[in-house]
N, C-alpha and C positions, 0 to 999 in steps of 0.2 A: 731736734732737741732730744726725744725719746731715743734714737738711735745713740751717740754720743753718751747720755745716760743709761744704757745698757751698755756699752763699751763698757763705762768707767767699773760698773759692777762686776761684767767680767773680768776685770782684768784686775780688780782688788780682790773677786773670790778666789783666781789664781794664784795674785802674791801671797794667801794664806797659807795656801795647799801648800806651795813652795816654802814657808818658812815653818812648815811642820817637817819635813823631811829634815834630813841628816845626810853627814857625807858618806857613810855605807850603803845609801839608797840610792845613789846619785844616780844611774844606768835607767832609772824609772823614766826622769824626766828630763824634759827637755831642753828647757829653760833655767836648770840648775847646777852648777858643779862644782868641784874643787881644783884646789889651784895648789902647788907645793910650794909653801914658801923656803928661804933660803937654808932654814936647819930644817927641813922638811915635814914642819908642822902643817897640817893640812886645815887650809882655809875657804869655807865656805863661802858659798856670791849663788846670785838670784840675778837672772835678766830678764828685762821686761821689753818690748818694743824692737823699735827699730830705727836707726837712722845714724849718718854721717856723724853726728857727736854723739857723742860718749860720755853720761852724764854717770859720774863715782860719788855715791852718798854711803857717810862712814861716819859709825853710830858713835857716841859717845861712852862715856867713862859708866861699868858696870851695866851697857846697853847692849844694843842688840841690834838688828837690823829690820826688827819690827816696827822700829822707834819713828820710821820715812814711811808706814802703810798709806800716811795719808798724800805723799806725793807720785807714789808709782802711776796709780792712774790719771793724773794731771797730766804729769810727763811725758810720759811711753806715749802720750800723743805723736810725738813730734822727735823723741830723741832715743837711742837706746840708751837706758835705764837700768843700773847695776848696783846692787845691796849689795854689802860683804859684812860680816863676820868676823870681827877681830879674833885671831888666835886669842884663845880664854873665854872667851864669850859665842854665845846661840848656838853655833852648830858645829863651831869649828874645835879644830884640837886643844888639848890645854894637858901640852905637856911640857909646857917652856917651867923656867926655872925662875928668870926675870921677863918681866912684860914692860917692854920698854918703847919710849916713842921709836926708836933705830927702830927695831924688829916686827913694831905694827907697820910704820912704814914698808918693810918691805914685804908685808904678807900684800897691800895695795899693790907694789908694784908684782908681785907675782900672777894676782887676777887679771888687771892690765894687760899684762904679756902674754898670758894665757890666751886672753880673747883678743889679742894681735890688735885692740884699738889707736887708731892714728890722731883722733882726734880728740884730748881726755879733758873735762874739767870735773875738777876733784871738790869736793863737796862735803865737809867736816864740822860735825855740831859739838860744840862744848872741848875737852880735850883732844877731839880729832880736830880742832882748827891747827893746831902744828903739827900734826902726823900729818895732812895731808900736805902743807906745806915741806915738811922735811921729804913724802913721796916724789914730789912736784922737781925734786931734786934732783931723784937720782933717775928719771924718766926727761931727760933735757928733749926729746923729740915726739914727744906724743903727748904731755901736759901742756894744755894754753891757757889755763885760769885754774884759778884755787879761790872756793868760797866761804867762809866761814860762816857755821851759823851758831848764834849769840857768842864768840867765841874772838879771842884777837882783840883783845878790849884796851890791854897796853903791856907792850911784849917787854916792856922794863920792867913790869910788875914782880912780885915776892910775894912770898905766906909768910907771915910773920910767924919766928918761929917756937912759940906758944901755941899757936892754932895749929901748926902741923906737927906739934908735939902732943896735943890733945885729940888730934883725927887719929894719926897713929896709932898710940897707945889705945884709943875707944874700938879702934876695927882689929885690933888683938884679943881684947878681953869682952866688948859687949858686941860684935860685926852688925848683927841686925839693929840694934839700938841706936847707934852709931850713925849708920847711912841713912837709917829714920829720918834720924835729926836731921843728916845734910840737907836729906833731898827734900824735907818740906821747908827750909830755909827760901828752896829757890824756885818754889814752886808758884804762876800766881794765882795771885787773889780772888780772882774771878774763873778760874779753871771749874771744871764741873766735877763734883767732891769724887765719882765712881774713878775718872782720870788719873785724878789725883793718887786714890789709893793703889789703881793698880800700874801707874811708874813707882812709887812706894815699895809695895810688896812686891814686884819684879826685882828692883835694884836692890833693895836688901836681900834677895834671896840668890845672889850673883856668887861665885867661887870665893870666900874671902884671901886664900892666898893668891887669885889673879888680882882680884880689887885692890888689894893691899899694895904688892906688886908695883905694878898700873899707877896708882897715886902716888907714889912714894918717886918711882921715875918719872915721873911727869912734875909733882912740884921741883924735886931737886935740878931738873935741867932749867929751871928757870935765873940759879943761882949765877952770879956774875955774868949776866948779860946774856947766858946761852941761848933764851931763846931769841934773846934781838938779834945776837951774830947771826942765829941760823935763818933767820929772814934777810941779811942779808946777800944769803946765796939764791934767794929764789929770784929766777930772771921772769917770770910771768905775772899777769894784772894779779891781785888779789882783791876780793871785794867781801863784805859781810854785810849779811840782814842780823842784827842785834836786837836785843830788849832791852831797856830801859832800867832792867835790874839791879845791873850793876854800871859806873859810868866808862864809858869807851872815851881814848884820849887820840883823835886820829893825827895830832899834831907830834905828839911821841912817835906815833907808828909809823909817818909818811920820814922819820929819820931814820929807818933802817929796810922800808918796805920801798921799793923803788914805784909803785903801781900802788895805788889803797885808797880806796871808798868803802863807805858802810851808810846802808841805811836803818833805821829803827822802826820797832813796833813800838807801839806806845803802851802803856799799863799792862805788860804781858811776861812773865816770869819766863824761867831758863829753854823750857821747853816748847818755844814758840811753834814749831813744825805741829805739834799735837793743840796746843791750845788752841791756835787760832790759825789753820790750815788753811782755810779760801786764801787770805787775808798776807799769808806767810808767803806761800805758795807765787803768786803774783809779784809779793816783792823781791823772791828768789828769782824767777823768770825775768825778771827787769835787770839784774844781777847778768846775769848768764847772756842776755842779750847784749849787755853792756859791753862782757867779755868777748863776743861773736863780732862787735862791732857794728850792731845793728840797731833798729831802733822800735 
């Protein structure tokens, strides 16, 4: 047990190290690099581990890759283990113009390819549940699963468009005000208040022209079906661990996902990976096995 518990230590005091560095550092270490995505934005990734699967956790909207600290040392038991960096966000470049689900996607598939992995499941909290899906797409021979976390809840869904006429307009004129308000909407209840504030003061203090960006492509592809069409290209299982935040409709979704399970946490706001990590963690790994076809 102590052995295993210093593992886990070291290998969370490493993922620190590694997400304090930057891509003009990269030759330091070993376990970090960059990857050129398709307009030659340069994308940031963190490896942890080792093994036959290739486990791709990809942060969400105004996040980071710090967002999964609490799974690297879980994981990296058993799987190799891969953080990335959205172009506009942690460490990578942000020199794009539009940050769109296309172009996140393909900065995935650029790290992917980088690290030549054969065997990938993609791993997506919040708006990465359809980036990694729409990934999942254009890598037909080396994605076997796409996970979603709290994310995938009903790809028929809309923003009404008063409410994304009002996010808008508030991440123009007030940005930190603004995502205040998002993110303590969906934050839960029983989180530990220090947690709370600092996803808070992290996400508002994100690029607002990437954030803006980002939201703006990501709700509007939702418009006339595009994200259901675009699940109907994904040919692999798709599975989500959800909160109970918002309700998830899996009877909508098994009509255009050919492959779809999701299980829930109970009483646990957007950010399940941090809130409740033992507890998360486990039901990702049941996920993932499920995908493995194992038990």
């Amino acid at each position: 047990m102590a052995k295993k518990t210093l593992t886990s230590r070291v290998i969370t005091f490493a993922a620190i190290i590694v997400l304090a560095a930057s891509c003009s550092t990269l030759a330091c270490y070993g376990n970090i690099g960059c990857a050129k995505s398709f307009d030659s934005e340069l994308i940031s990734y963190s490896v942890f581990g080792k093994g036959d699967i290739t486990l791709v956790f990809v942060h969400g909207w105004s996040c980071d890759s710090r967002y999964w600290r609490y799974q690297i040392p879980y994981f990296a038991r058993k799987y190799q283990v891969v953080t990335i960096d959205l172009a506009g966000h942690g460490n990578s470049g942000q020199g794009r113009q539009v940050y769109s689900l296309e172009s996140f996607s393909e900065d995935i598939k650029a790290v992917v390819e980088k690290l030549d992995a054969k065997k990938v499941i993609l791993i997506g909290h919040s708006m990465s549940g359809e980036i990694v899906a729409k990934a999942s797409t254009l890598m037909p021979g080396r994605v076997i699963g796409v996970i979603g976390v709290d994310t995938i809840q009903n790809v028929e869904d809309t923003m009404p468009e008063e409410q994304f006429d009002t996010m808008t307009t508030g991440m123009k004129t007030d940005f930190k005000g603004t995502v205040k308000n998002f993110v303590e909407s969906m934050l839960g209840k029983d989180m530990k208040p220090e947690l709370k504030q600092w996803i808070i003061d992290d996400m508002s203090a994100a690029p607002p022209n990437v954030a803006t960006s980002a939201f703006v492509e990501y709700v509007e592809k939702f418009e006339n079906k595009g994200i259901a069409n675009l699940f109907k290209e994904v040919k692999v299982p798709v599975r989500c661990v959800n909160a109970d935040l918002w309700p998830t409709n899996p009877e909508v979704n098994r009509k255009y996902i050919a492959s779809y399970n999701v299980v829930f946490m109970k009483n646990a706001g957007h950010f399940i990976q941090l809130e409740r990590p033992d507890e998360f963690n486990k039901l990702l790994h049941r996920s993932i096995k499920e995908i493995l076809g194992q038990k």
